[in-house]
N, C-alpha and C positions, 0 to 999 in steps of 0.2 A: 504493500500500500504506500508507502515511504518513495518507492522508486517512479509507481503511477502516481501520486501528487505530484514529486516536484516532474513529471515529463510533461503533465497536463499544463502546472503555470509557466513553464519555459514554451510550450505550445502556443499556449495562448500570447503570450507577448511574442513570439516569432512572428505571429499572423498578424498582431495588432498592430507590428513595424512595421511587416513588407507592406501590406495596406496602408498606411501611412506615408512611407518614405513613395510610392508609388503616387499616390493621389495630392498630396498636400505638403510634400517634405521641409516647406519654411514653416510649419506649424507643427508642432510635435506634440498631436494631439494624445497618439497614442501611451502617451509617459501618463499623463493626466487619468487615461482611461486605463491604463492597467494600475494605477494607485488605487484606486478605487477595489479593484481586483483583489489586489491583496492584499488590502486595509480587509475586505472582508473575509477572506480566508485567513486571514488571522487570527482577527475576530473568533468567530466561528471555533478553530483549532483551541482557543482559549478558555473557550467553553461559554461565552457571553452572551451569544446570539442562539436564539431556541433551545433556551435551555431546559435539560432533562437529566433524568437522574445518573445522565453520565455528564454529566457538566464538570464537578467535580475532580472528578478523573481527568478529565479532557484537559482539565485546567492545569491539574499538577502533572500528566505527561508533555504537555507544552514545555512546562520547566521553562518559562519568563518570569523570573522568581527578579524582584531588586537585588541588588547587590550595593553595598556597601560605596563610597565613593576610592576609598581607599583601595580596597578589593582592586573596583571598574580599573582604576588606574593604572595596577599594576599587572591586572591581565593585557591592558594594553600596553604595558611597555614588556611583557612577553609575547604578544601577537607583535609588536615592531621588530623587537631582535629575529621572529623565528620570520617572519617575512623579508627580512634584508637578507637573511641564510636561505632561504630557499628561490631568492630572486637568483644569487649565486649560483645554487644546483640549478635550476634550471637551464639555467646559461651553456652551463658545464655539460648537461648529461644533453642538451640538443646537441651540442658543440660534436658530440662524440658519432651523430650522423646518422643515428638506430632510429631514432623517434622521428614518427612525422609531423608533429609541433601542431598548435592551433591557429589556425586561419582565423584574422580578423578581418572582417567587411569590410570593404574600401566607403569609409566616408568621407573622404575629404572633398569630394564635391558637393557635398550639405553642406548648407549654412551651420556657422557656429554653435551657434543656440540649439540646435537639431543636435550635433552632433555631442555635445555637452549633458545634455537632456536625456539623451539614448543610451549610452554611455554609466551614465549614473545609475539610471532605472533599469539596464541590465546588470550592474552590480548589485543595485537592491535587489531583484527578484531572484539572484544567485542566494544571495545572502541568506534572505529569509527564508527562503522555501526550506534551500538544505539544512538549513540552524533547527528548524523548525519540525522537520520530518526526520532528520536522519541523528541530530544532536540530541533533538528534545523526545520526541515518540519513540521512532525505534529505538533510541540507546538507551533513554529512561526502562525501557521493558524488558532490552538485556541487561540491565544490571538489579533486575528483580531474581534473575537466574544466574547469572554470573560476577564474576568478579569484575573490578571497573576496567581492569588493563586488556582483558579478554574480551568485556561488552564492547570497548575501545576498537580494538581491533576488526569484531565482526562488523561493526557498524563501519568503519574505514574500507573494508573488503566488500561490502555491500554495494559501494558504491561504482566501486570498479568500473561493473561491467556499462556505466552509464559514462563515464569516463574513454574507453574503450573503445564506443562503440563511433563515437565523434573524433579521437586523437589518437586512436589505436592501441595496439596491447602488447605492444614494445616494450621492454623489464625498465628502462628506463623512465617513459609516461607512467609504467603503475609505480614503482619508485616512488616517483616524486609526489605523484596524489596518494598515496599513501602516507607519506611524511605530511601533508595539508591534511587530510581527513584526519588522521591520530593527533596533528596539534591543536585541530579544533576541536576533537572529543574529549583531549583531556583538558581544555579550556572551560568547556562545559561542566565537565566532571566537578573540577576544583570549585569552579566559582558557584557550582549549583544553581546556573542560568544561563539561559541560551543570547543572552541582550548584550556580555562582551564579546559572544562569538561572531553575530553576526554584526559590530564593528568593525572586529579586524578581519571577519572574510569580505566584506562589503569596499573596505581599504586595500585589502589584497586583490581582487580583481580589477578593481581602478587602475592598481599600479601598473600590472600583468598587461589590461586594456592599454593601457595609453603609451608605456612605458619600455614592454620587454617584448610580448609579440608583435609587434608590429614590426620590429628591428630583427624578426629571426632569419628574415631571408639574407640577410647582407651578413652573416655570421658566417667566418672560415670552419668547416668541418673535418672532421676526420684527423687526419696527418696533418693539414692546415693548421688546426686550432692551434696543436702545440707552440708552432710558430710565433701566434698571436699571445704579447705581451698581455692584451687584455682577458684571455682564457687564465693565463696564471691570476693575476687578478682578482678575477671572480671567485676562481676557486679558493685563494686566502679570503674571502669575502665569506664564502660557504661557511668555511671552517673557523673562523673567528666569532662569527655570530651564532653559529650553532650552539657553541661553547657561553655565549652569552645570553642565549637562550634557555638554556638547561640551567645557567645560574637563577634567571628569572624567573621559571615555573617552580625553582623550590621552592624560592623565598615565597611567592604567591601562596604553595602548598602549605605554607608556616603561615600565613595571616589569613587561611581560610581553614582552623580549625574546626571539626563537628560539622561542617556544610559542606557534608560528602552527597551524593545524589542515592543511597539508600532511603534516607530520611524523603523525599519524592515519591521513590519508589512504594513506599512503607504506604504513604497517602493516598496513593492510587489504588494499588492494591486493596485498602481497604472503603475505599469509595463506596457506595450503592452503584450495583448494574441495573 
């Protein structure tokens, strides 16, 4: 269910774009109309909207729990280290010529505003969906039965095949969204909410968007790379921020004591069906 929601809301904004960018592309009306969208599928997930005796439930598998300002903060500054490291590996593991990388849409013939707009609201609807189905539902349900590193895990492998089937199934591509899905489940985990996660997935595909795929054609591969000053580079870039990354989910793991995602699990589980 986790993999048809988010295939559905990726659907529905695919269509609501091409129809947009087709018909009226200085108006980006389609951002506005898929806000709407998944303002109410949120909603809804949250347990808010027609509510029934699974509300309850709906609401604590959501796992949109506040957190703390403190907490917020410092999940973000382990979502910024583990994203400059994994800006790095990407770099690195396309570099290496196996992966066939992600094709980003040629906007540059939109207007600004369009392309700003489109852009943002494909990172939101990334964001949320997956925070929200695969962070907050499915993972809250495997750590009713598993341990958090192994719910961790299946829910990062879950997503695979959606990964895959758009950027192929090269060791490299599962790699590295493996390394983004496992930093975002134990984001969730620690902070016993999915609302720092889907800031720094939401900031991670901006960056990726604007930043890193768009530049992967003009990148030396193979035998080339070595050559290229800037491949060593990145990969002290990988390796330095990984290391400051791993620093920063302990200390997180130290000021998020007792708000493990059990205590969710525990709520839900004993909900009214």
């Amino acid at each position: 269910m986790a993999l048809v929601l988010t295939t559905l809301a990726s659907g529905l904004w695919t269509a609501l774009l091409l129809v947009n960018l087709q018909i009226s592309p200085k108006v980006p009306w389609a951002v506005g109309a898929m806000s709407v969208l998944l303002w109410s599928m949120w909603q809804y997930g949250g347990g808010r909207w027609w509510p029934s005796k699974t509300s309850p439930a709906r609401r604590a598998l959501l796992r949109a729990n506040r957190v703390s300002p403190r907490v917020f903060t410092m999940a973000l500054v382990s979502g910024a280290c583990s994203l400059v490291a994994l800006t790095g590996i990407w770099i690195v593991l396309f570099q290496t010529g196996l992966m066939r990388g992600n094709q980003v849409s040629e906007l540059s013939r939109y207007p600004t505003l369009t392309v700003v707009a489109v852009l943002t609201m494909a990172a939101l609807v990334g964001a949320f969906t997956e925070e929200a189905a695969f962070r907050g539902y499915f993972q809250v349900a495997l750590e009713r039965e598993f341990s958090a590193p192994v719910a961790i895990v299946i829910a990062a492998l879950a997503l695979t095949p959606g990964h895959g089937v758009t950027q192929g199934f090269a060791w490299p591509t599962v790699l590295f969204y493996l390394l983004v899905d496992g930093m975002l489940g134990l984001t969730a985990y620690l902070c016993n909410s999915v609302w720092p996660g889907v800031a720094v997935h939401a900031i991670g595909l901006l960056i990726f968007f604007a930043l890193v795929w768009p530049f992967d054609s003009r990148r030396p591969l193979g035998g080339n790379a070595v050559a290229d000053w800037w491949f060593w580079l990145h990969a002290a870039q990988a390796v330095v921020f990984s290391v400051l990354a791993v620093v920063a989910f302990h200390h997180l793991s130290s000021v998020t004591p007792g708000r493990q995602a059990d205590v969710t699990a525990r709520t839900a589980a004993d909900a009214p069906r």
